[in-house]
C-alpha positions in Angstrom: -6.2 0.2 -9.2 -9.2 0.8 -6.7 -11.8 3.0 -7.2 -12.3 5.3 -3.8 -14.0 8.6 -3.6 -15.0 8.7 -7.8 -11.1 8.4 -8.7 -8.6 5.4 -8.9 -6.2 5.4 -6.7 -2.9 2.7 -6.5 -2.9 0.5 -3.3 0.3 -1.0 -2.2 0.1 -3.6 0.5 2.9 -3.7 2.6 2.3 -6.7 4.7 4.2 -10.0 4.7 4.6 -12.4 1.8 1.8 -14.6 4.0 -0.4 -12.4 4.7 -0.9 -11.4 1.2 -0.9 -15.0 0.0 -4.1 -15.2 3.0 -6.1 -12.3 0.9 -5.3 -9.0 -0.4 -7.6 -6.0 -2.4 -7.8 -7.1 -5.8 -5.7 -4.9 -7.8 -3.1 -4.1 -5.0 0.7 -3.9 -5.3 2.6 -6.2 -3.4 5.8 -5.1 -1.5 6.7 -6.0 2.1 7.8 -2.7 4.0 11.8 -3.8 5.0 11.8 -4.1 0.7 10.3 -1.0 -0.2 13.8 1.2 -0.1 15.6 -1.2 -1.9 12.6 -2.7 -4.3 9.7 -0.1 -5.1 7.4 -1.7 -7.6 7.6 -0.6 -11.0 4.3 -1.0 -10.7 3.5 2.1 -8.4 3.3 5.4 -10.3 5.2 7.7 -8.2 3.5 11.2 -9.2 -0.1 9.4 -8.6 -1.7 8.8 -5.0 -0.9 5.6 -3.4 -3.1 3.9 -0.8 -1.1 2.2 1.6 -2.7 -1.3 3.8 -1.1 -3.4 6.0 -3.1 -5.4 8.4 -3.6 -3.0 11.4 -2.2 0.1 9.9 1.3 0.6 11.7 3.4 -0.8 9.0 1.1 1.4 6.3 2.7 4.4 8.4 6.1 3.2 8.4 5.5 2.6 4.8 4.0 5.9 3.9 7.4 7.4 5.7 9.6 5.5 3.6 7.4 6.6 0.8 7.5 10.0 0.9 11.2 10.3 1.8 11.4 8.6 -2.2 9.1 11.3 -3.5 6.1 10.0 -3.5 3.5 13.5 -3.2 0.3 11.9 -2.0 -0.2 8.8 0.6 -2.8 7.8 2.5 -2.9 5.7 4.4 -5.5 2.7 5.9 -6.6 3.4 9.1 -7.8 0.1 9.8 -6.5 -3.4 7.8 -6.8 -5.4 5.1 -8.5 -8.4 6.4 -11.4 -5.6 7.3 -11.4 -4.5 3.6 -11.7 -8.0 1.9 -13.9 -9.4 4.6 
């Protein structure tokens, strides 16, 4: 979990398998967006708010789609990437 804004929020990085291996926010779930439909992390609480990264932000979006077609209430998502956010 991340602490943003006083209150922990779950982050789920979408990005490639290599991309993560580069770096990721300490804390975050790993799932590649083509997995998410068929593998959501048992890790990710559904019913709490999820911070989705990617490297630019475009697959966070696509992510965040897929997310709340499952159910998932609250998403927001990074506006800018993760190598910004660990640099």
């Amino acid at each position: 979990m991340a602490l943003t804004e006083g209150r922990d929020i779950q982050v789920l990085d979408c990005r490639d398998p290599q991309e993560w291996a580069a770096g990721h926010i300490d804390g975050s779930v790993h799932c590649y967006v083509p997995d998410i439909r068929d593998g959501f992390p048992d890790e990710i609480d559904r019913t709490e708010p999820v911070w989705v990264v990617c490297r630019t932000g475009n697959r966070a979006s696509i992510a965040a789609g897929i997310l709340e077609g499952l159910g998932v209430d609250i998403v927001v998502v990074s506006k800018g990437g993760v190598p910004d956010l660990v640099s």
